[in-house]
C-alpha positions as CSV (number, residue, x, y, z in Angstrom):
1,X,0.0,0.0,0.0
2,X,1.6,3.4,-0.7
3,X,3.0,5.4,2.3
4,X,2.3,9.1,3.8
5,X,5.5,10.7,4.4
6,X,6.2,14.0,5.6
7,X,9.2,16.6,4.9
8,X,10.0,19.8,6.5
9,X,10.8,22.7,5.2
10,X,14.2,22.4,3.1
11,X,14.1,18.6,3.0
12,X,15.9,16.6,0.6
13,X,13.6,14.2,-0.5
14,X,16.3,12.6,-3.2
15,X,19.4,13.4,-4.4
16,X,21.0,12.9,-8.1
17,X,22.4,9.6,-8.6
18,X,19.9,7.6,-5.9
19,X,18.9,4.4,-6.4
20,X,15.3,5.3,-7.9
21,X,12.6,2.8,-6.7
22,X,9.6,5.3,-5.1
23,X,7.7,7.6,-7.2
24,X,6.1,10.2,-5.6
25,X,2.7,12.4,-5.5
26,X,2.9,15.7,-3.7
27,X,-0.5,16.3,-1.3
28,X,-0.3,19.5,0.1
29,X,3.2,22.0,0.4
30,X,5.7,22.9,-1.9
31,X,8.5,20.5,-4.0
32,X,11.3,22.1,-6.3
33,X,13.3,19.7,-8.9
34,X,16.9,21.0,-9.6
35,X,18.5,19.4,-12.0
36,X,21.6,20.5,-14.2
37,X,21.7,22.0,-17.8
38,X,24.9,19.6,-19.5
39,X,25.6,22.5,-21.8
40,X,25.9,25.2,-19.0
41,X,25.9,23.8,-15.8
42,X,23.3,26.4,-14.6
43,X,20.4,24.9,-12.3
44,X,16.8,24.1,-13.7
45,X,13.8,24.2,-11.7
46,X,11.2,22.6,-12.0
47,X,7.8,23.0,-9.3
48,X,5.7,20.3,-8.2
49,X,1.8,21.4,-7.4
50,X,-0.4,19.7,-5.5
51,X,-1.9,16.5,-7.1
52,X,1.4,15.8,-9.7
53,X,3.9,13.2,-9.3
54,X,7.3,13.3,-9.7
55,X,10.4,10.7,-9.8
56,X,8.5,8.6,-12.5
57,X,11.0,8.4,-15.6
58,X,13.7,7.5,-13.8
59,X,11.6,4.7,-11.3
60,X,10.2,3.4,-14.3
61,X,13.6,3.4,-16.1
62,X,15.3,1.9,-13.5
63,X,18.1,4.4,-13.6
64,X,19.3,6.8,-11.0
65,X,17.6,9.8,-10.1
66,X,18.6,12.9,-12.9
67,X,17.4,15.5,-9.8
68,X,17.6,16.7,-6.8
69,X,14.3,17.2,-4.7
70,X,13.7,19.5,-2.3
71,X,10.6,20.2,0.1
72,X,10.2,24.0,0.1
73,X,7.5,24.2,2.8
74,X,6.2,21.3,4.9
75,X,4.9,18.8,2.6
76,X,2.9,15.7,2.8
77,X,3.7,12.9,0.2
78,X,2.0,9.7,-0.5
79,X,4.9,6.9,-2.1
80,X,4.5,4.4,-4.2
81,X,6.3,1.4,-5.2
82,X,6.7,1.1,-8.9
83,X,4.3,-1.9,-8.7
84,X,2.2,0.0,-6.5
85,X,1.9,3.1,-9.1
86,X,1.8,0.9,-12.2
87,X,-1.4,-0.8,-10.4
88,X,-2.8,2.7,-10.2
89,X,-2.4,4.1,-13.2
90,X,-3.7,1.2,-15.4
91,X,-6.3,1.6,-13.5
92,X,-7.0,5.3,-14.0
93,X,-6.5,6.9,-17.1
94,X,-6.1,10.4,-15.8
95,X,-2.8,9.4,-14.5
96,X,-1.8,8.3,-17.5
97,X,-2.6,11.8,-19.5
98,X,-1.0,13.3,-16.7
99,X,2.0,11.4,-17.2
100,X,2.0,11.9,-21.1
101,X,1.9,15.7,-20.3
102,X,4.9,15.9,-17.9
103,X,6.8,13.7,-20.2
104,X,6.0,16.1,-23.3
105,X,7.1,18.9,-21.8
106,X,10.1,17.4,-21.2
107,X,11.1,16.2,-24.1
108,X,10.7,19.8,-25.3
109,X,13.0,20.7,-23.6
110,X,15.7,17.9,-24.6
111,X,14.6,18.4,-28.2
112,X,15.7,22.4,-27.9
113,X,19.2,21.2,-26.3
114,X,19.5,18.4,-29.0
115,X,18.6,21.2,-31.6
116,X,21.9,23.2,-30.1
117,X,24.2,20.4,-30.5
118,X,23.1,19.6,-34.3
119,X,23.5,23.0,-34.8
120,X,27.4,22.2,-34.3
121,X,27.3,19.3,-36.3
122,X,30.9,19.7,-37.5
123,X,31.9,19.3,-33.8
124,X,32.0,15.9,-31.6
125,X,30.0,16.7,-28.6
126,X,33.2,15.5,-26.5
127,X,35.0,18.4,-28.4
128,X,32.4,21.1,-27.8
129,X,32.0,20.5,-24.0
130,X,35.7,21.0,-23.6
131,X,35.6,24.2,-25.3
132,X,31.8,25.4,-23.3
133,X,34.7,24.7,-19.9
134,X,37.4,26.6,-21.2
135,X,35.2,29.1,-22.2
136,X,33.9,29.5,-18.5
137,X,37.0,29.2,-17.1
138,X,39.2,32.5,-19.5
139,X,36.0,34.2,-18.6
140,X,36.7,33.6,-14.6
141,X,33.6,32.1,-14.3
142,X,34.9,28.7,-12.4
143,X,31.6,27.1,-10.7
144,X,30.4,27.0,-14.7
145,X,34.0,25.8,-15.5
146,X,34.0,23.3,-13.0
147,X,30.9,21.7,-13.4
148,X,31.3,21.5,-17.5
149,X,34.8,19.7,-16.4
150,X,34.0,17.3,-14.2
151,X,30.8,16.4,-16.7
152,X,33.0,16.1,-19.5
153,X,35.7,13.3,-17.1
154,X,32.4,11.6,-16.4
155,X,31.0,11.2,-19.7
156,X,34.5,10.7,-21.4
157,X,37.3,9.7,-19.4
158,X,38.9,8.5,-22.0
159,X,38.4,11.5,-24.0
160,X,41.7,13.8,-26.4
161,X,40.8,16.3,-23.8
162,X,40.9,14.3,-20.6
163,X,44.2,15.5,-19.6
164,X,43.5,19.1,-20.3
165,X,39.9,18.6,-18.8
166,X,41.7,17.4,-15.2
167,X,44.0,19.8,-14.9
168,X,41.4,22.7,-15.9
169,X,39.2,21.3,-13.0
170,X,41.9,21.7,-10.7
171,X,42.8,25.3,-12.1
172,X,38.9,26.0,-11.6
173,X,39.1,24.4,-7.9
174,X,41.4,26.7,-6.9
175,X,40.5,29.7,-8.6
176,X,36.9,29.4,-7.1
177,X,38.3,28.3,-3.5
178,X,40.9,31.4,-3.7
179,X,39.1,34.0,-5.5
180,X,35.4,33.3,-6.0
181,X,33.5,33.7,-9.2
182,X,34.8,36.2,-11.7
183,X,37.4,37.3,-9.5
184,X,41.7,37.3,-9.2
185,X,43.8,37.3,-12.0
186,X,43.1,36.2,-15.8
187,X,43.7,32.2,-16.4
188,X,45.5,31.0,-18.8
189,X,44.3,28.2,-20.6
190,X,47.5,26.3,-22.3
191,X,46.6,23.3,-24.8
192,X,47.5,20.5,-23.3
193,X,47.0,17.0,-24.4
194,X,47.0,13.2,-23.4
195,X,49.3,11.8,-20.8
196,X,52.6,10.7,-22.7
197,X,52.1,7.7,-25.3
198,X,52.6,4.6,-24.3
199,X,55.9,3.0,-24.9
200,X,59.2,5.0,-24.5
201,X,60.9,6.1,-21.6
202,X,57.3,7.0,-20.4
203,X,56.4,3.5,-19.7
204,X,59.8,1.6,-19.2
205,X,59.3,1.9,-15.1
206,X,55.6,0.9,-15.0
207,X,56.2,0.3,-10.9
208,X,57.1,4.4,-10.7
209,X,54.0,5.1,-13.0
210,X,51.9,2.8,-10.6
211,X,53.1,4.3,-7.4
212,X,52.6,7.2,-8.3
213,X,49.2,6.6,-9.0
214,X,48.5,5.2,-5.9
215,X,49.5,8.7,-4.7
216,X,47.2,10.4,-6.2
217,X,44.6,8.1,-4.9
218,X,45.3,9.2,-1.4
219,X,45.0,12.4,-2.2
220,X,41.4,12.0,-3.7
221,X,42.9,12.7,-7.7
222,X,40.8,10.0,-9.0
223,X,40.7,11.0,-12.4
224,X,44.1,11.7,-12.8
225,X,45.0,8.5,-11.4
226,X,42.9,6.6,-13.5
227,X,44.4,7.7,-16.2
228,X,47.8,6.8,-14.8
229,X,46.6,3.4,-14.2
230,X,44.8,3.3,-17.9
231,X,48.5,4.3,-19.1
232,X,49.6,0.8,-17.7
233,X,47.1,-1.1,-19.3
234,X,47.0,0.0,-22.6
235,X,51.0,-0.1,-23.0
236,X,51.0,-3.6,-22.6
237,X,53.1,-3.7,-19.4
238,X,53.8,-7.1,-18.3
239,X,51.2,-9.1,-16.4
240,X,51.9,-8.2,-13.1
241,X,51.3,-4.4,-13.4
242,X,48.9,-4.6,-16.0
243,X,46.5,-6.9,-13.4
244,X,47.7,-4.7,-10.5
245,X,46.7,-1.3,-12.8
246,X,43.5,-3.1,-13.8
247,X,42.1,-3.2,-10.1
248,X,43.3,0.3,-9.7
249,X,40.8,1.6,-12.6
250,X,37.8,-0.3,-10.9
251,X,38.2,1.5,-8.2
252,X,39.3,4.7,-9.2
253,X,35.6,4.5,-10.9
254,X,34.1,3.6,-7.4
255,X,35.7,7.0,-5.9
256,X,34.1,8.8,-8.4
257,X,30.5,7.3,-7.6
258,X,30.4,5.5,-11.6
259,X,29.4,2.4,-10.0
260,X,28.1,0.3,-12.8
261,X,30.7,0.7,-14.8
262,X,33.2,-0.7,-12.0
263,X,30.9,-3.2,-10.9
264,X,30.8,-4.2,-15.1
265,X,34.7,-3.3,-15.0
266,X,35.8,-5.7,-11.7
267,X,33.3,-8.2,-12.9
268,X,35.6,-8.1,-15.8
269,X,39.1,-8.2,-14.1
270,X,38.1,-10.8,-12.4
271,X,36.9,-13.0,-15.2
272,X,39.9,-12.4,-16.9
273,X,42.3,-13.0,-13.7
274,X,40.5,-15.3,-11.6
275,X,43.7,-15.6,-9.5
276,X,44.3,-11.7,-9.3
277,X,46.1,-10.6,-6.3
278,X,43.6,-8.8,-5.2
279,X,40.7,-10.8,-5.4
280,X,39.0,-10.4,-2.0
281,X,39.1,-6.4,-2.4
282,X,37.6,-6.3,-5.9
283,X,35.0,-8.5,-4.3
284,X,34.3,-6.0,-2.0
285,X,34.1,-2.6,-4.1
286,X,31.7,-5.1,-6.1
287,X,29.7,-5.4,-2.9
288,X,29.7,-2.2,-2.5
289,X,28.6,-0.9,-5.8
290,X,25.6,-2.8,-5.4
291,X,25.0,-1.7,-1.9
292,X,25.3,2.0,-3.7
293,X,23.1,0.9,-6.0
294,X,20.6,-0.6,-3.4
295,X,21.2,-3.8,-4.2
296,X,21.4,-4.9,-1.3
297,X,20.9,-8.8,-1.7
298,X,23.6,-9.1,-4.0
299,X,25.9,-6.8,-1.6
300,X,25.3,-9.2,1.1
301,X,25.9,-12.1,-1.0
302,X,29.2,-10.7,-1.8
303,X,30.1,-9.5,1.4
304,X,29.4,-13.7,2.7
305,X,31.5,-14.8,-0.3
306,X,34.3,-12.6,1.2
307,X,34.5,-14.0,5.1
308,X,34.1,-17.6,3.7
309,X,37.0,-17.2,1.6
310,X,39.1,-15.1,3.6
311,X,40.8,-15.5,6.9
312,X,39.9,-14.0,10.4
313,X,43.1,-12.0,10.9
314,X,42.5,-10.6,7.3
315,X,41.9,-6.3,6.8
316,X,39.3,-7.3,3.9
317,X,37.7,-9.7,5.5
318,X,36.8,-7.7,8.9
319,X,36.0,-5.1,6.0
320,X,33.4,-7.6,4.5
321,X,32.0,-8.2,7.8
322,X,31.5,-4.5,9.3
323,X,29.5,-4.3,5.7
324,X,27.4,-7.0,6.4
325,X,26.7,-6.5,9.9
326,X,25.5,-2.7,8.2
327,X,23.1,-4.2,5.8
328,X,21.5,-6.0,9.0
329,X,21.7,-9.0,6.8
């Protein structure tokens, strides 16, 4: 049966990336949706009223929320399961109008951004997101240039630009933490490129490249270590490193909250080095992407897999089991 709940004023209801399994229906109060335009990293808001719904697409999806919510006065909610609202709306087929209405005017709205992009057909949309950050950061405005950079090392960390793109978030950091917004001295923006080739005096001491990496790791640089730890895989080091450097990317992606791709990237290690030396600890950043992505039956069944393989005096294993004994399971 759906659920009253109730949220104070200022409430967050949901943040971006949750696991989405409620949709909601706002009774009485107020309910803003931010969410985040990809061209200029400026907020949109969106207003719930009284009677309308909201966390459908991505419930019914089954991918993360795209939103933030946010109670703006006290607020009474009912919440459904998906199951519970699917039974519902079959059932009534104002629902269902309601929901073709929200979803029209939403895809309005993607259809004007998509309309901006074609417009720069000649321009990979990798290329052209790069340029939006730079852009924002010459012009000292480093919240904008911050946000466009860390969405273009999420969508392509791989990218040409990924090396410039890291070190023109850290120039934004900075800039913003030291200055503010449009504020201090003019930036310059050098073009920079990929982390040196593979092969060459670049890659002969794969160890240096891969403590290094691990360096940067402690000090929260997971993109730039990632790409360190990319540069060892895709030279073709020699087994060791490469397996080592391999586990290192997996959970580089698990710092920067892209858990499905380093639950799908482990899974894949693993598969590939069933005897890697760091099985147990790829088990459990598997675990816990799928306790970030409430999954939490297959979290526990990880986390079990890890103490019954493991030994008692083991850092991993008494890892495995504080996790467990979290879940309640």
């Amino acid at each position: 049966m759906p659920k009253p709940l109730q949220y104070r004023t200022g409430s967050l209801i949901y943040f971006q990336g949750d696991p989405a399994d409620k949709i909601y229906i706002l009774q009485n109060g107020k309910v803003s949706l931010v969410s985040q335009d990809i061209e200029t990293g400026e907020d949109i808001r969106e207003s719930v009223q009284p009677g309308e719904f909201f966390g459908v697409k991505s419930a019914l999806g089954r991918y993360p929320r795209e939103e933030n919510a946010m109670a703006l006065s006290d607020t009474s909610l009912m919440v459904f399961t998906v199951q519970e609202f699917e039974a519902v709306a079959m059932a009534n087929s104002r629902i269902i109008l309601k929901m073709l209405k929200v979803f029209s005017n939403q895809m309005r709205r993607v259809h004007k951004q998509v309309s901006k992009l074609m417009a720069k057909e000649e321009e990979p949309p990798a290329d052209g997101l790069f340029d939006i950050g730079e852009f924002y950061l010459k012009n000292k405005r480093f919240s904008q240039a911050k946000y466009v950079f860390s969405r273009y090392l999420i969508y392509y960390p791989s990218g040409k630009n990924a090396f410039q793109a890291t070190k023109n978030l850290e120039i934004a950091e900075n800039a913003l933490s030291r200055y503010g917004d449009g504020k201090g001295p003019g930036v310059a923006v050098s073009a920079g490129g990929p982390p040196p080739p593979a092969g060459g005096s670049a890659i002969d001491n794969p160890s240096k490249i891969y403590n290094d990496a691990i360096i940067l790791v402690s000090h929260g640089k997971y993109q730039e270590a990632f790409m360190s730890f990319k540069l060892i895989v895709d030279s073709g080091a020699d087994a060791e490193w490469t397996s080592k450097a391999a586990y290192e990317i997996g959970r580089c992606m698990f710092m920067m909250s892209k858990f499905d791709d380093s639950l799908k990237y482990l899974t894949n290690v693993l598969t590939k080095y069933p005897k890697h030396p760091n099985l147990l600890d790829a088990m459990l950043v598997i675990g816990q992407c799928h306790e970030k992505m409430g999954r939490k039956d297959q979290a526990a069944a990880f986390f079990k897999k890890i103490i019954s393989m493991g030994s008692s005096n083991d850092g991993t294993t008494e890892k495995a089991k504080r996790a467990l004994l979290a879940l309640g399971a």
